[in-house]
VEXBATOR-519961 format. One record per residue (C-alpha): x, y, z; residue number from 1. Coordinates in Angstrom, 3 decimals, padded with zeros to 6 digits. Each point is the difference from the previous one (the first is absolute). Layout:
REM residues N
(node (X Y Z) NUM),
...
This chain:
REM residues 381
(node (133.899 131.274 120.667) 1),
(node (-001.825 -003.841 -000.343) 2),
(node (-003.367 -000.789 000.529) 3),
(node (-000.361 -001.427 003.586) 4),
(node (-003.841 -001.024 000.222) 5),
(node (-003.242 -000.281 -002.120) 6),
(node (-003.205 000.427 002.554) 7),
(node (-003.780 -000.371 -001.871) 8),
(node (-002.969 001.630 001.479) 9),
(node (-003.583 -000.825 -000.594) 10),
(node (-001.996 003.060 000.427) 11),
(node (-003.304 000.756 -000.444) 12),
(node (-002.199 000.533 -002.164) 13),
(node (001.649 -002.204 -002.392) 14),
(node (003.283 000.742 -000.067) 15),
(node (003.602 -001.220 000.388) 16),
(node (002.980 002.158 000.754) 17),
(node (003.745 -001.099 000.018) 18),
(node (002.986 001.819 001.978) 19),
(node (003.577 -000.743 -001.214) 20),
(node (002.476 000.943 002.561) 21),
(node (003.879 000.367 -000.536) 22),
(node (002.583 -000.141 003.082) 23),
(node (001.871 003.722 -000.432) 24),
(node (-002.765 001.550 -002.449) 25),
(node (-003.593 001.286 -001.122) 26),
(node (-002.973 -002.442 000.277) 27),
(node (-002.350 -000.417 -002.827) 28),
(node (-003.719 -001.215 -000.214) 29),
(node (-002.436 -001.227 -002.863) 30),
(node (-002.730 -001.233 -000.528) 31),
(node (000.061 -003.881 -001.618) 32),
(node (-003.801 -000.771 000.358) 33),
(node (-002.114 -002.119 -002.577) 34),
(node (-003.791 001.089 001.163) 35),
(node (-001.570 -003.326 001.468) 36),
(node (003.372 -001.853 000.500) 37),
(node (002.482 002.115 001.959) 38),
(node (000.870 -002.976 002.281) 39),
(node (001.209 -001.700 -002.842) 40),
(node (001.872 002.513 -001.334) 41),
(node (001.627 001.005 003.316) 42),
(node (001.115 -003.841 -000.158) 43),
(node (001.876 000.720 -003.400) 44),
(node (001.612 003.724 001.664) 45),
(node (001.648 -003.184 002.759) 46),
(node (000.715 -002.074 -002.659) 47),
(node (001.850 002.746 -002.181) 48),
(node (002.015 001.631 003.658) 49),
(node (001.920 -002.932 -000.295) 50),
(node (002.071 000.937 -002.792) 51),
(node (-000.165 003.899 001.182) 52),
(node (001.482 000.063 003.452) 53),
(node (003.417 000.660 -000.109) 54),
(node (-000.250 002.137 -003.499) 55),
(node (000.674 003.509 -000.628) 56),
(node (-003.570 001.626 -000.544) 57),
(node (001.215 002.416 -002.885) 58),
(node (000.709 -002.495 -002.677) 59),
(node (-004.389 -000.252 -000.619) 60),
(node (000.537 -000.524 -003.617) 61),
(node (002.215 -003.542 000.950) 62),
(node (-001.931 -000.752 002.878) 63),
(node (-003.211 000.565 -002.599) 64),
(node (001.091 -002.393 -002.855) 65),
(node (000.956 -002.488 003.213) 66),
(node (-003.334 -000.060 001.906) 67),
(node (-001.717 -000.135 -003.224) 68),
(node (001.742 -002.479 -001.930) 69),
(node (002.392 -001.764 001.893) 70),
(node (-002.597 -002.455 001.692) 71),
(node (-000.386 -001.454 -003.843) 72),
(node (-003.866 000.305 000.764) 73),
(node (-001.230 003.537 -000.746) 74),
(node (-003.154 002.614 -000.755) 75),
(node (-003.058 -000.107 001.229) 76),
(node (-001.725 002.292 002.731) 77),
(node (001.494 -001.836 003.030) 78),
(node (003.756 000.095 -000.836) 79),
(node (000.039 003.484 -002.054) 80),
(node (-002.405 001.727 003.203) 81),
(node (002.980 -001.432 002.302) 82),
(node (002.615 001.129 -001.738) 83),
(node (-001.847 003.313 -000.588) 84),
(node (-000.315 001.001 003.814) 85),
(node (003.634 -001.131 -000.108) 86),
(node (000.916 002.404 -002.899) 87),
(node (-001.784 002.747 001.987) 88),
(node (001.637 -000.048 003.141) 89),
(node (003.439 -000.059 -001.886) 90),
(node (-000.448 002.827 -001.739) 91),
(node (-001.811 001.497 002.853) 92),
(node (004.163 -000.342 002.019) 93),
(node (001.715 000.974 -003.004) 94),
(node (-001.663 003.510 -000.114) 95),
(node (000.202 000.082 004.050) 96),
(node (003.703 -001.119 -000.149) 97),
(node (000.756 003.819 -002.354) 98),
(node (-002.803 001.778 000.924) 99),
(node (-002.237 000.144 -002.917) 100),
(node (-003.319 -001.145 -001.280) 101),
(node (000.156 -002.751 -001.740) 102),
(node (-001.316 001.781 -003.353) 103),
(node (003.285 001.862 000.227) 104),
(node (001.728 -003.119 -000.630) 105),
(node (-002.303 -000.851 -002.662) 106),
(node (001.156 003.224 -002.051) 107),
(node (-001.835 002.113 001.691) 108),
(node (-003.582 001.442 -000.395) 109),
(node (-001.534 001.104 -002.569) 110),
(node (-003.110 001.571 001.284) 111),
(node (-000.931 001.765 003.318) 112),
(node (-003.106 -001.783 000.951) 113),
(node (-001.490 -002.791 -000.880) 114),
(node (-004.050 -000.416 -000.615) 115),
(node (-001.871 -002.476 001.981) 116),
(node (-003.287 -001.809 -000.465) 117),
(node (-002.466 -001.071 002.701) 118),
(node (-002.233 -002.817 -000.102) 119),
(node (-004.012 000.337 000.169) 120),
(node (-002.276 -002.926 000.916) 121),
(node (-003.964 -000.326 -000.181) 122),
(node (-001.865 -002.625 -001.944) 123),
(node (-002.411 002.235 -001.321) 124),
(node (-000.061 003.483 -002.364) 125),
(node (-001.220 001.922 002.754) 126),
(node (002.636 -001.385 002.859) 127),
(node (003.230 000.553 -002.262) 128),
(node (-001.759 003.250 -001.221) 129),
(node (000.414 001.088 004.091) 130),
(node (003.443 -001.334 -000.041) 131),
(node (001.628 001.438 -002.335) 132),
(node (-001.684 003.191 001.381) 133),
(node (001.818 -000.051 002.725) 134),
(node (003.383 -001.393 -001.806) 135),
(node (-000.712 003.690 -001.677) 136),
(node (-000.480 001.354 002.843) 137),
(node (003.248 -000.883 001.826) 138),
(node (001.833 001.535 -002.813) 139),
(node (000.835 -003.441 -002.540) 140),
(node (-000.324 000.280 -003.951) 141),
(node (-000.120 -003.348 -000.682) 142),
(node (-002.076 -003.346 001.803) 143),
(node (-000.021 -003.040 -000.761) 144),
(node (-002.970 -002.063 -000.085) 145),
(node (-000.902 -004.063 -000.168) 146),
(node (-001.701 -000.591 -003.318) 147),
(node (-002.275 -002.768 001.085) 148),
(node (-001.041 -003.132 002.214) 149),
(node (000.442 -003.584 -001.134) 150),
(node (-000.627 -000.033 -003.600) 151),
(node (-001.425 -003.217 -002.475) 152),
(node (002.282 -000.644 -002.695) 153),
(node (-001.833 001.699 -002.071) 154),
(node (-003.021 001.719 002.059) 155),
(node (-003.225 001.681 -000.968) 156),
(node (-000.468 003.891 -001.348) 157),
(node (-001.364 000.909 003.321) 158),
(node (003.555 -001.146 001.920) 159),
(node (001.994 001.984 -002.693) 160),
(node (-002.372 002.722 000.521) 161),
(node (-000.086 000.177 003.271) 162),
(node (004.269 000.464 -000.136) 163),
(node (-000.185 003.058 -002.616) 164),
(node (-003.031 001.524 002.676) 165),
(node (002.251 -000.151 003.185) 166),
(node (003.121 001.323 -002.334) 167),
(node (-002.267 003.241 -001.311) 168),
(node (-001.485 000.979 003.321) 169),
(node (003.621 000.246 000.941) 170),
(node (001.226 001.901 -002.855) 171),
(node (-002.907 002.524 000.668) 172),
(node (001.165 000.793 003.621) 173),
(node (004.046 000.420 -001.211) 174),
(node (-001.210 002.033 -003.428) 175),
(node (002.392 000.076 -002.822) 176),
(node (003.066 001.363 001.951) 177),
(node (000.901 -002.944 002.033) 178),
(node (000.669 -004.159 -000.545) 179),
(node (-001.828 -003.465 000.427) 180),
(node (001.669 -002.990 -000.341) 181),
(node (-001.742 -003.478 000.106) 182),
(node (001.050 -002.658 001.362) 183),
(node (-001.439 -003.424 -000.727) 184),
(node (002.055 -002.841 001.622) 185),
(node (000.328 -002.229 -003.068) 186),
(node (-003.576 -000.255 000.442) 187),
(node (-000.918 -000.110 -003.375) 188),
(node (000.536 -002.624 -002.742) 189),
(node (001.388 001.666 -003.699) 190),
(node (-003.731 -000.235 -001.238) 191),
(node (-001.634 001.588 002.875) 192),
(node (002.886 002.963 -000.289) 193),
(node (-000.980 000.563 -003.390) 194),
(node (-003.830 000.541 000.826) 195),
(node (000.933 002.051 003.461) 196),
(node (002.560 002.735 -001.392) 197),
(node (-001.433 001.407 -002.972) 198),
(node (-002.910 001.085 002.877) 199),
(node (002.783 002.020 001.713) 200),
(node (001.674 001.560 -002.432) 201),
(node (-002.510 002.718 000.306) 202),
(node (001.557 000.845 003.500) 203),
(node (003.330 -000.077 -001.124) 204),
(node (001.818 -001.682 003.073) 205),
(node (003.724 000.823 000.591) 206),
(node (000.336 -003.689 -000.711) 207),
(node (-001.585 -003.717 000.555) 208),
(node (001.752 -001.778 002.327) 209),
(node (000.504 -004.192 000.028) 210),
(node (-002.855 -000.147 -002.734) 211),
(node (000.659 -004.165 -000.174) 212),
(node (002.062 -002.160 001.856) 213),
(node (004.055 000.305 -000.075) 214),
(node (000.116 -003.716 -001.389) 215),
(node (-001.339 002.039 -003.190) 216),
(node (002.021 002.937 000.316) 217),
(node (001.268 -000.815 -003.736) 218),
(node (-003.314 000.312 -001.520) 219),
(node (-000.356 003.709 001.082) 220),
(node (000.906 000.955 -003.137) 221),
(node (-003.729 -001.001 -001.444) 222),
(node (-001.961 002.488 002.715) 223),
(node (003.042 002.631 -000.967) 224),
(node (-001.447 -000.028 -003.553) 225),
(node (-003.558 -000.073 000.789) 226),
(node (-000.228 002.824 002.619) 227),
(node (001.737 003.352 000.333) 228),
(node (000.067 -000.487 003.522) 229),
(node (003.337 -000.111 001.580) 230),
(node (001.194 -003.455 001.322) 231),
(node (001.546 -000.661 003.105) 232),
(node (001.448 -003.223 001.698) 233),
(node (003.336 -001.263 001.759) 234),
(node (-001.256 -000.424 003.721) 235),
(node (000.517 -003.992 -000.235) 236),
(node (002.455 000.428 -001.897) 237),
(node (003.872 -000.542 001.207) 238),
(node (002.942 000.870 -001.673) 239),
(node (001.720 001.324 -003.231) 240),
(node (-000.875 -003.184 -002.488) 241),
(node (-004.012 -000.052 001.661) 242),
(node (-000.316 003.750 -001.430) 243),
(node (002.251 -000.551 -003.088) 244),
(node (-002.732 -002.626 -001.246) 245),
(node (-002.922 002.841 000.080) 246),
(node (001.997 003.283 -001.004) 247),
(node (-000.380 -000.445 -003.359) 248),
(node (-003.889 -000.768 000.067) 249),
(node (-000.493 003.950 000.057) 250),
(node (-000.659 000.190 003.814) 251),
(node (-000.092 003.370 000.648) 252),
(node (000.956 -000.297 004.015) 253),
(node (001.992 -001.980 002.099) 254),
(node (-001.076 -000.519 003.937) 255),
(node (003.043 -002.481 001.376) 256),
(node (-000.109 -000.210 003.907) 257),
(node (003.188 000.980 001.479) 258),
(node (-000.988 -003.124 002.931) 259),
(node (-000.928 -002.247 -002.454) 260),
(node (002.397 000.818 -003.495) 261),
(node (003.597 -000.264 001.719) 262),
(node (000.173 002.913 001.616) 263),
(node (001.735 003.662 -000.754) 264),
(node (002.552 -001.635 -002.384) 265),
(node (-002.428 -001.709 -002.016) 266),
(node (-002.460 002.264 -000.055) 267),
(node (002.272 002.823 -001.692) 268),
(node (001.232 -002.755 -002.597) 269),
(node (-003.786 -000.771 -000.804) 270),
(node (-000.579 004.015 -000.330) 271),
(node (002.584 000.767 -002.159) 272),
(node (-001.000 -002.973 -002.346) 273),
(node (-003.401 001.557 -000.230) 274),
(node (001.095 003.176 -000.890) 275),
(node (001.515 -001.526 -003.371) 276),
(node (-002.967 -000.986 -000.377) 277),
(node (-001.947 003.353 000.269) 278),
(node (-002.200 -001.720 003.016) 279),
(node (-000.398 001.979 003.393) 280),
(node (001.341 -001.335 003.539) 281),
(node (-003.119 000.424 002.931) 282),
(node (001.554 -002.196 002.594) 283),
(node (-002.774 -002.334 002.032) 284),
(node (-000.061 000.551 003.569) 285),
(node (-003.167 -000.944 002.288) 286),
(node (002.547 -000.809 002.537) 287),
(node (001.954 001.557 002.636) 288),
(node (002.373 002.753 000.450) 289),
(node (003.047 -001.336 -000.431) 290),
(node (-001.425 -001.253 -003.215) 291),
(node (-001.038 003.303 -000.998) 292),
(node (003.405 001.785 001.159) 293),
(node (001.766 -002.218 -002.616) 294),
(node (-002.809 000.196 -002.746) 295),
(node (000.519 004.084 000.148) 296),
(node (003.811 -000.814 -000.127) 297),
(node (-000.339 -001.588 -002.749) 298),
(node (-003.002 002.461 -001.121) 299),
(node (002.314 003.063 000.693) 300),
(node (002.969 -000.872 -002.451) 301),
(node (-002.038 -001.551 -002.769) 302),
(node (-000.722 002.391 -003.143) 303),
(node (-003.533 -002.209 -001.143) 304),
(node (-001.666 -000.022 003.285) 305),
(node (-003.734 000.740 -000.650) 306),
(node (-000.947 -000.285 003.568) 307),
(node (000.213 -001.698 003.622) 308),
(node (-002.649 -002.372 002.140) 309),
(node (-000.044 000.163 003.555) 310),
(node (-002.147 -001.613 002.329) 311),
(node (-000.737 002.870 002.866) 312),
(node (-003.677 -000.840 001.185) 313),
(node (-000.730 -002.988 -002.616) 314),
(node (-001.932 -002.206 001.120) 315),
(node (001.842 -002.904 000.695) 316),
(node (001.849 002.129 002.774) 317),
(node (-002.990 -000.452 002.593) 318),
(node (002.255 000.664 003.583) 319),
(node (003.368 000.440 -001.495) 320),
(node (001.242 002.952 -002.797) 321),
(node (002.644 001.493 -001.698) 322),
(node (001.077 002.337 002.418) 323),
(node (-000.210 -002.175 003.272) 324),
(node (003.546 -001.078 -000.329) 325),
(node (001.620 002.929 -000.674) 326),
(node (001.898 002.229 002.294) 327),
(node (-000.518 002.758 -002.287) 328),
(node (-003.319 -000.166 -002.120) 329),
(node (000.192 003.349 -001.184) 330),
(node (002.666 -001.757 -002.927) 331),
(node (-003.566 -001.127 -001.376) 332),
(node (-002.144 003.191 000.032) 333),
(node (-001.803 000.801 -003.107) 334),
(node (-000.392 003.380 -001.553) 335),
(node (-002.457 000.233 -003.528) 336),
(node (000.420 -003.481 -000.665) 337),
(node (004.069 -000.292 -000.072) 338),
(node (002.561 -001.046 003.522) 339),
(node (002.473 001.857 -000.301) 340),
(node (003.716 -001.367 -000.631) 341),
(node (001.809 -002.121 003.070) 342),
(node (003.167 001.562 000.642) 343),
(node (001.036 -002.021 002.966) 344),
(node (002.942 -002.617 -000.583) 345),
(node (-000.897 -003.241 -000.858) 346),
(node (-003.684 -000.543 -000.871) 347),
(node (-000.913 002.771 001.645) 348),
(node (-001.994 -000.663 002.751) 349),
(node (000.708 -000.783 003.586) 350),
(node (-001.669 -003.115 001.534) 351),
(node (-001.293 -000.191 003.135) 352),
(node (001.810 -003.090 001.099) 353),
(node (-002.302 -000.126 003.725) 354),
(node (-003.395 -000.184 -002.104) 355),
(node (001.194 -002.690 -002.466) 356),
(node (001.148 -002.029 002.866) 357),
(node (-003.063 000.524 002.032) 358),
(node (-002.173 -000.554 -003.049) 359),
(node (001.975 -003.123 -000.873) 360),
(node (-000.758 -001.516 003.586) 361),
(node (-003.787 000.045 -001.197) 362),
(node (000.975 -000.826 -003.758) 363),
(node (-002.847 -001.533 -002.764) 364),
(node (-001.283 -002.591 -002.008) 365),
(node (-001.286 002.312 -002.877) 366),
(node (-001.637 -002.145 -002.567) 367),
(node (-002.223 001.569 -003.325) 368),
(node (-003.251 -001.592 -000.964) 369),
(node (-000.942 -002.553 -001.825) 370),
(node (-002.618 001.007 -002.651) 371),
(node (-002.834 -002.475 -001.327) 372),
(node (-002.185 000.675 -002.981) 373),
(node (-003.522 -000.636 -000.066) 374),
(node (-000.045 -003.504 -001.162) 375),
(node (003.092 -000.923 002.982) 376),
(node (002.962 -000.021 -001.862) 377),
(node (003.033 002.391 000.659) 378),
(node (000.282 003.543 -001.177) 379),
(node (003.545 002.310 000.206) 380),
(node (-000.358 001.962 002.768) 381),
């Protein structure tokens, strides 16, 4: 079996999905995407075919270590998201080529189900009040919320305020039974951390997500002192040596992207190095399902999992979901706030190959904002 052909597909709403075919075997997809610049990073999935046609697809740890440092330049979000689609759709033919999910391969699982979290948007108490509402509603024990707007380096009472008001009026919807998370976007500066999360410890989120800027990921350690509040970062984050600088700041959770942090392989390297260090694995995922079907993979096999994103119904999937490409959605039903194991072979989903070439015909050009302060200059979106 040798890979024969690497074919990218822009699909909407923001996504990019890959297919890896082989001429006598299984074909596997993934999902290489960095949000905002999939055309570039479909240009790097070309780039990197060149030295994979012709190779056997079930040596992924060589072809791993090749793709991600034989080009002498390496890291960063464009080369690591390539190679992580890559990564995917590899392991997604190994497990078709025997018949098992890919977990299997990974030692197996080591739960049944996996909890999920669902995101709630509003920009005021009373709007994510009715959100998470409904999030309760449809059955999930956990949401997770933006903490704020665009934020002054260090901004007034009433802005930190206003944060702790929108996190309480959710808290008094879910009660004391279910989980909040925060996420702020590296919107804050160190200073205006320390004024905003002593206001929430009241609420007691499930964690603080992104509370500064990744450049600063090292200086975590100072809000882990000041605030019993669990910390969590790793989205822009890439590989083994990005998370091995902030492990031992006292992190208490993990969130690499399995699009953006090299893929399956790396992924469960990154885990298992948190787990030496006590800190829990809740993979980041506002992304597709091909994304997700390799996060719970991962998710499945991984003893210090504290719990999954997905992206059904967020709100940057205006036209286009989760389930759209699917031939079988029901892999992605929710019961009480878990999905239940994928037992299929490979990743565990089947994709609908017609859709993602009919969706690909009317493609993208996703791009995020670009936030201003009040006085004009740039704020972190």
């Amino acid at each position: 079996m040798k890979i024969d052909r690497l074919t990218t597909y822009l699909v909407p709403p923001r996504w990019l999905f890959l297919r890896i075919d082989t001429d006598d075997g299984p074909t596997g997809w993934g999902e290489p995407v960095v949000e905002g610049r999939a055309a570039t990073v479909a240009t790097a999935v070309e780039e990197m075919a060149d030295y994979l046609i012709g190779q056997d697809p079930l040596r992924i740890e060589e072809h791993w270590n090749v793709l991600a440092k034989g080009g002498f330049y390496r890291g960063g979000p464009i080369l690591s998201s390539a190679l992580a689609g890559i990564d995917q759709a590899l392991w997604d033919i190994a497990g078709k080529s025997i018949g098992v999910p890919v977990h299997q391969m990974l030692g197996g699982h080591v739960r049944d189900r996996v909890r999920v979290y669902s995101w709630i948007g509003g920009d005021d108490p009373r709007e994510v009040a009715v959100e998470a509402a409904i999030k309760v509603e449809q059955g999930f024990t956990a949401v997770k919320m933006n903490g704020s707007g665009p934020l002054r380096v260090i901004d007034t009472p009433a802005q930190a305020a206003a944060v702790a008001e929108r996190v309480a009026a959710v808290r008094e919807v879910l009660g004391p039974d279910r989980d909040v998370a925060v996420d702020f976007h590296g919107r804050m500066s160190l200073p205006m951390a320390r004024r905003v999360l002593p206001l929430l410890e009241e609420f007691a989120p499930m964690f603080v997500e992104e509370p500064v800027v990744p450049e600063v990921s090292e200086l975590v350690g100072q809000l882990v002192a000041a605030t019993p509040i669990p910390i969590a970062l790793g989205e822009r984050l890439y590989n083994r040596w990005d998370f091995r600088r902030v492990l031992p700041t006292g992190v208490a959770v993990i969130q690499p992207d399995l699009s953006h942090a090299g893929g399956i392989s790396e992924v469960r390297k990154i885990a298992t190095m948190a787990e030496a260090y006590d800190v829990a694995l809740a993979p980041h995922c506002p992304l597709g399902p091909i994304a997700l079907a390799s996060s719970l993979q991962v998710a499945l096999a991984s003893p210090n999992l504290l719990i999954q994103e997905q992206s059904l119904g967020i709100h940057y999937n205006a036209g286009s979901d989760l389930l759209d490409y699917l031939v079988d959605a029901s892999v992605f039903d929710y019961t009480d706030g878990f999905v239940a194991r994928l037992t299929g072979p490979g990743l565990g989903i089947e994709v609908d190959a017609a859709a993602v070439e009919k969706a690909a015909a009317v493609g993208h050009r996703w791009r995020n904002q670009v936030w201003r302060r009040d006085d004009g200059s740039f704020a972190e979106w």
